[in-house]
C-alpha positions as CSV (number, residue, x, y, z in Angstrom):
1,X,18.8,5.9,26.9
2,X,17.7,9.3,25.4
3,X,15.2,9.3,22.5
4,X,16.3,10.0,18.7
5,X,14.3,12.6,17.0
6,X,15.0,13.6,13.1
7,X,14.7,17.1,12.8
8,X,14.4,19.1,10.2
9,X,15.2,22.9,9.3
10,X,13.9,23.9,5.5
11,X,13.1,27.4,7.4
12,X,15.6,29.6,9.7
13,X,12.0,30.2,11.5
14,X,10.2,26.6,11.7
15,X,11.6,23.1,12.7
16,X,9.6,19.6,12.2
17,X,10.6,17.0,14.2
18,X,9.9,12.9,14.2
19,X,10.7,10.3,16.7
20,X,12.8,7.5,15.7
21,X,13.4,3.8,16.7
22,X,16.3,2.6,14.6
23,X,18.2,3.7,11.2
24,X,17.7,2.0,8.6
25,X,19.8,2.9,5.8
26,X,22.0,5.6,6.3
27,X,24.8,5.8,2.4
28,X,26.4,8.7,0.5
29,X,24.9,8.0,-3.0
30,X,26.2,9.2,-6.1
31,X,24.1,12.5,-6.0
32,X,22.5,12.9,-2.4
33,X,22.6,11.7,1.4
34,X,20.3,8.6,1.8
35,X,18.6,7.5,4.7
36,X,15.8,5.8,5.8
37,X,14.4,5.5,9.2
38,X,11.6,3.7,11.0
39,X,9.8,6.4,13.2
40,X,7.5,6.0,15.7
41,X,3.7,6.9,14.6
42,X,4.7,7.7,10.5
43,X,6.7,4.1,10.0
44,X,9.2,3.7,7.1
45,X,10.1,7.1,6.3
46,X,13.0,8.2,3.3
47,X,14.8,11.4,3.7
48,X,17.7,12.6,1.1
49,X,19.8,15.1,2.2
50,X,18.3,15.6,5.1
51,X,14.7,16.3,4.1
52,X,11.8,14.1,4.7
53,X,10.7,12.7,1.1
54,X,8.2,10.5,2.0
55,X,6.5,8.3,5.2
56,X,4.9,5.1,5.5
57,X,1.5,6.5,7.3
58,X,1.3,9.9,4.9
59,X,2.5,9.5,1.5
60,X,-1.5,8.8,0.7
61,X,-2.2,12.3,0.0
62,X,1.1,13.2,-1.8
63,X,1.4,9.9,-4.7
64,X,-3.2,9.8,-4.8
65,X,-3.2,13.3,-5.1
66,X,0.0,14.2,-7.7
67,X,-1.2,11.4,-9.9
68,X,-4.9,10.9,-9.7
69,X,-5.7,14.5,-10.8
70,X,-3.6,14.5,-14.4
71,X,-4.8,10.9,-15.1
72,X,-8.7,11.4,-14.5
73,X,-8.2,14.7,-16.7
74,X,-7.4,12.7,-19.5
75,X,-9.1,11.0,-21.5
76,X,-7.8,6.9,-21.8
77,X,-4.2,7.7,-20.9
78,X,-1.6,5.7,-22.5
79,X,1.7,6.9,-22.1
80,X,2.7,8.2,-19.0
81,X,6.0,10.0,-17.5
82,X,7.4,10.4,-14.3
83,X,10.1,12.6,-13.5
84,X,11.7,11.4,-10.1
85,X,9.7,8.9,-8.6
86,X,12.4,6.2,-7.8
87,X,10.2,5.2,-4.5
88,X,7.8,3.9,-6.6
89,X,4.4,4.9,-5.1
90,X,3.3,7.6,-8.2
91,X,4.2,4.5,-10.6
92,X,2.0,2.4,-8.5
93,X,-0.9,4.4,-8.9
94,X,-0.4,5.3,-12.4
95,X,-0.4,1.3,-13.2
96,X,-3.6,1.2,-11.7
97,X,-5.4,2.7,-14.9
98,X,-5.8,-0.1,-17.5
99,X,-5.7,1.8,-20.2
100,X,-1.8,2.5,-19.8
101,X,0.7,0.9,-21.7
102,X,3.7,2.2,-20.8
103,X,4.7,4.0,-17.6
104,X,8.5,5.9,-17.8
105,X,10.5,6.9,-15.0
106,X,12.9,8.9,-15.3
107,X,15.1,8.7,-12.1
108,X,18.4,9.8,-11.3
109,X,19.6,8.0,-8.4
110,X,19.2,4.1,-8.9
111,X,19.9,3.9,-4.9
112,X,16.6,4.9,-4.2
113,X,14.5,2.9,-6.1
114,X,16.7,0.0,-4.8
115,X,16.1,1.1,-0.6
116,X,12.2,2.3,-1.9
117,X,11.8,-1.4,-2.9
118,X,13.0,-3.3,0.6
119,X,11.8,-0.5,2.9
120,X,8.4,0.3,1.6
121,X,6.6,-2.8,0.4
122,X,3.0,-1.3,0.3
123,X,3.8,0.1,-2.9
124,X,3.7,-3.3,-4.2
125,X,7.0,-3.4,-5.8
126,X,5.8,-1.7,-9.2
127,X,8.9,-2.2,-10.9
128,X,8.3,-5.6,-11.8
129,X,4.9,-4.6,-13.9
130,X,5.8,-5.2,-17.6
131,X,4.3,-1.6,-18.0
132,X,6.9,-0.1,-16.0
133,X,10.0,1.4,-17.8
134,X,13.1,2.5,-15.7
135,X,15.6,4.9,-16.8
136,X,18.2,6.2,-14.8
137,X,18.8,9.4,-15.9
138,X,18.7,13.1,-15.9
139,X,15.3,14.0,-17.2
140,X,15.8,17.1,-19.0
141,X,17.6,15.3,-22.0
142,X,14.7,12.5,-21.9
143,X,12.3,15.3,-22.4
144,X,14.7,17.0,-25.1
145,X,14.6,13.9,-27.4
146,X,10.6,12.9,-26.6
147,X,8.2,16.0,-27.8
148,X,4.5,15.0,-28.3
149,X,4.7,11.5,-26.6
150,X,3.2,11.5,-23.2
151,X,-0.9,11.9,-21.9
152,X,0.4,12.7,-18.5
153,X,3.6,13.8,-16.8
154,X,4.1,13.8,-13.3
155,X,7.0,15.6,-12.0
156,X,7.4,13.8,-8.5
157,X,11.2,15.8,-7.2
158,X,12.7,17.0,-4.4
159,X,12.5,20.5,-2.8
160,X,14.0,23.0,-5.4
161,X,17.9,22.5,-3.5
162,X,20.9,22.3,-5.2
163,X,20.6,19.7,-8.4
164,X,16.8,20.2,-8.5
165,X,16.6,23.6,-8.5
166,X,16.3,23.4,-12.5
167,X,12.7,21.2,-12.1
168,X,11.3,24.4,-11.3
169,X,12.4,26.2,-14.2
170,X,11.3,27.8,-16.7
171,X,13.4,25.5,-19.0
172,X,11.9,22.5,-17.6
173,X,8.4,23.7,-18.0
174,X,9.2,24.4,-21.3
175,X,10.3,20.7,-22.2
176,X,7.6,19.2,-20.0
177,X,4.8,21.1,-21.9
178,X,6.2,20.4,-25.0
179,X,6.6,16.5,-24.2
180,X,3.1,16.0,-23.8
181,X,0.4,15.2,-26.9
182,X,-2.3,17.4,-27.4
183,X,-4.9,17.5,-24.7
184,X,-2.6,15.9,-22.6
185,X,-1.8,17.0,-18.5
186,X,1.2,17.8,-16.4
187,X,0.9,18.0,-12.3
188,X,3.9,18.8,-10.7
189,X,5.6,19.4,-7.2
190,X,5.0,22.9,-6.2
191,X,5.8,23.8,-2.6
192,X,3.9,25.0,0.5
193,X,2.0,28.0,-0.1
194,X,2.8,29.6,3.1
195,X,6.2,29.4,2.7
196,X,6.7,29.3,-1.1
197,X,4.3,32.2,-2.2
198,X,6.7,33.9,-4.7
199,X,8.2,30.7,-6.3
200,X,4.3,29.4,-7.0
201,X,3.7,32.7,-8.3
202,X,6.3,32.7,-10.9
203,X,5.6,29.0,-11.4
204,X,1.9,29.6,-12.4
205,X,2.8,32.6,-14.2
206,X,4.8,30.4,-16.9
207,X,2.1,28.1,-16.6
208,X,-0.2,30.9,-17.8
209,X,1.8,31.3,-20.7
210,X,2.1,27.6,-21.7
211,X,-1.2,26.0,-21.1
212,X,-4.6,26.9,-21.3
213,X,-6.0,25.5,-17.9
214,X,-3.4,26.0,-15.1
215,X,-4.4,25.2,-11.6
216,X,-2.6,25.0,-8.3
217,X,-4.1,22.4,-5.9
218,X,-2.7,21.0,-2.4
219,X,-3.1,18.0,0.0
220,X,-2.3,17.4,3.6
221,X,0.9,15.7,4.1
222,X,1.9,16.0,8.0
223,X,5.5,15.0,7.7
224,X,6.2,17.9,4.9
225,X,6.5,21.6,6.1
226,X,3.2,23.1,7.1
227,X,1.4,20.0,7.2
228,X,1.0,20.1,3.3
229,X,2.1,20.4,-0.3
230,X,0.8,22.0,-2.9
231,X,0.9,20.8,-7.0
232,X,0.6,22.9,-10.1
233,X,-1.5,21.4,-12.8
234,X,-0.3,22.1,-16.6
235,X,-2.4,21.3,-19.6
236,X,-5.1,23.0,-22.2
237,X,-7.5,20.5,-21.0
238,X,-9.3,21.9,-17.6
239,X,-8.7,19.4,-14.6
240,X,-12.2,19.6,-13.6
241,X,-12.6,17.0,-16.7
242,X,-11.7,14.3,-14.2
243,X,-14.4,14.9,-11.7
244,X,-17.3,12.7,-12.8
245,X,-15.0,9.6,-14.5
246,X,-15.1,6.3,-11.8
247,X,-11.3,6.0,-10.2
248,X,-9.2,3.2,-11.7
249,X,-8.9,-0.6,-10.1
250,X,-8.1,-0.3,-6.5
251,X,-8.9,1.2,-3.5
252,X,-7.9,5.2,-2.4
253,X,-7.2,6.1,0.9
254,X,-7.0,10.1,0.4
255,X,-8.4,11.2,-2.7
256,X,-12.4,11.2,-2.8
257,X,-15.3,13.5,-5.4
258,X,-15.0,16.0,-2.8
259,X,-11.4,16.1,-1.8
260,X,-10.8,16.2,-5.7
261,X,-13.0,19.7,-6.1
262,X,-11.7,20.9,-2.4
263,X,-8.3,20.7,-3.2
264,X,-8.7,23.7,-5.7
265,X,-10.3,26.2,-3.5
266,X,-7.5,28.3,-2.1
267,X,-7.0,30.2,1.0
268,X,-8.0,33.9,0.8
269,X,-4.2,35.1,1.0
270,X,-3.0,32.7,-1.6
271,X,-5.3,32.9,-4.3
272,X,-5.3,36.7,-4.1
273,X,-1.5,36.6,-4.4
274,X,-2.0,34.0,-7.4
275,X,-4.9,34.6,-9.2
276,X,-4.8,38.4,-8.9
């Protein structure tokens, strides 16, 4: 029997590749191609439209490091957004602060927080947290009818294809900025800076012009193209706020004091091309 390998081609030039055992779940949603697979070495791992979203064995430094940062920033957060994040593993680490009282996601597709909950049971089945608040939704409209509400938003999407090409617009940086209170902090999905330079450029440059404190910071995620992604943080309240305060209730696997203040300092090529 020959092996199964999922491949995947972001890039005309560069191809990732992991080996299967079995599919999973394999439906046409409403909005996207669904599938879940368990792979050899990486485990459970969720790819819609035929790009890996997440993995069993490496999501650690994508959901520690896209949440973790915003939250320490600030101050006691209480009310907390997240764009996408139908898996459920940025809402499981946001519920670990106690000082949150309400955690919105705002999720499209009901499909995958439905799979997310049977196929990837570490995240401890958030949903059922009295804190957690579901909306299945487009999040631009949310964000429309809600300025001035939120401490943190986390914008946890998909690669800017197709129907999520808007979250990395200057129209949804706009509303996101304008969503949170004063002092509050936005960290959101920004690409792979080898491959992505001039989007992340243009990204922080709005940034620049709607927050005091922008900052682009990345983590190692295998499974995602280059071995990594890379997050833009938003807000008028530097992240390096976050540095010294003790991590909530539980236990991290990625993020550490000095991955926290490593995940800033950017390669020579990229932070010319950024920071000028």
């Amino acid at each position: 029997m020959s092996e199964l390998w999922l491949s995947e081609d972001l890039h005309p030039y560069y191809r990732k590749s992991l080996k299967i055992n079995k599919k999973l779940v394999d439906e046409q949603t409403e909005y996207q191609h669904l599938q879940v697979f368990e792979t050899e070495f990486f485990g459970n791992t969720l790819v819609l439209d035929g790009i890996i979203q997440l993995t069993e064995r490496d999501n650690i430094g994508y959901h520690e490091m896209i949440t973790h940062i915003p939250m320490l920033a600030v101050k006691e957060p209480k009310r907390v957004l997240i764009v996408g994040g139908g898996d459920g593993g940025s809402l499981q680490q946001v519920l670990r602060y106690s000082s949150v009282e309400e955690a919105v996601v705002c999720e499209l597709d009901q499909r995958v927080v439905d799979h997310s909950r049977k196929y990837f049971p570490a995240f401890g089945d958030p949903w059922v947290d009295p804190r957690a608040n579901l909306l299945v939704r487009d999040a631009f409209g949310y964000l429309e009818e809600n300025p001035g509400t939120f401490d943190v938003i986390i914008s946890d999407t998909t690669d800017p294809i197709g129907m999520a090409e808007r979250l990395f617009s200057d129209e949804f940086y706009n509303l996101m900025v304008r969503a949170l209170k004063p002092g509050g902090a936005a960290a959101t999905q920004c690409e792979q800076p080898f491959f992505d330079t001039s989007l992340i450029k243009t990204i922080y440059e709005t940034s620049k012009r709607l927050s005091r404190h922008p900052a682009y910071y990345y983590a190692q995620i295998p499974t995602y193209p280059g071995g990594g992604i890379g997050f833009m943080y938003v807000s008028d309240t530097p992240w390096s706020n976050g540095l010294n305060k003790p991590y909530p209730a539980g236990v991290n696997n990625y993020l550490n004091p000095l991955m926290h203040q490593a995940a800033f300092a950017l390669p020579e090529f990229f932070r010319r091309e950024l920071y000028g």
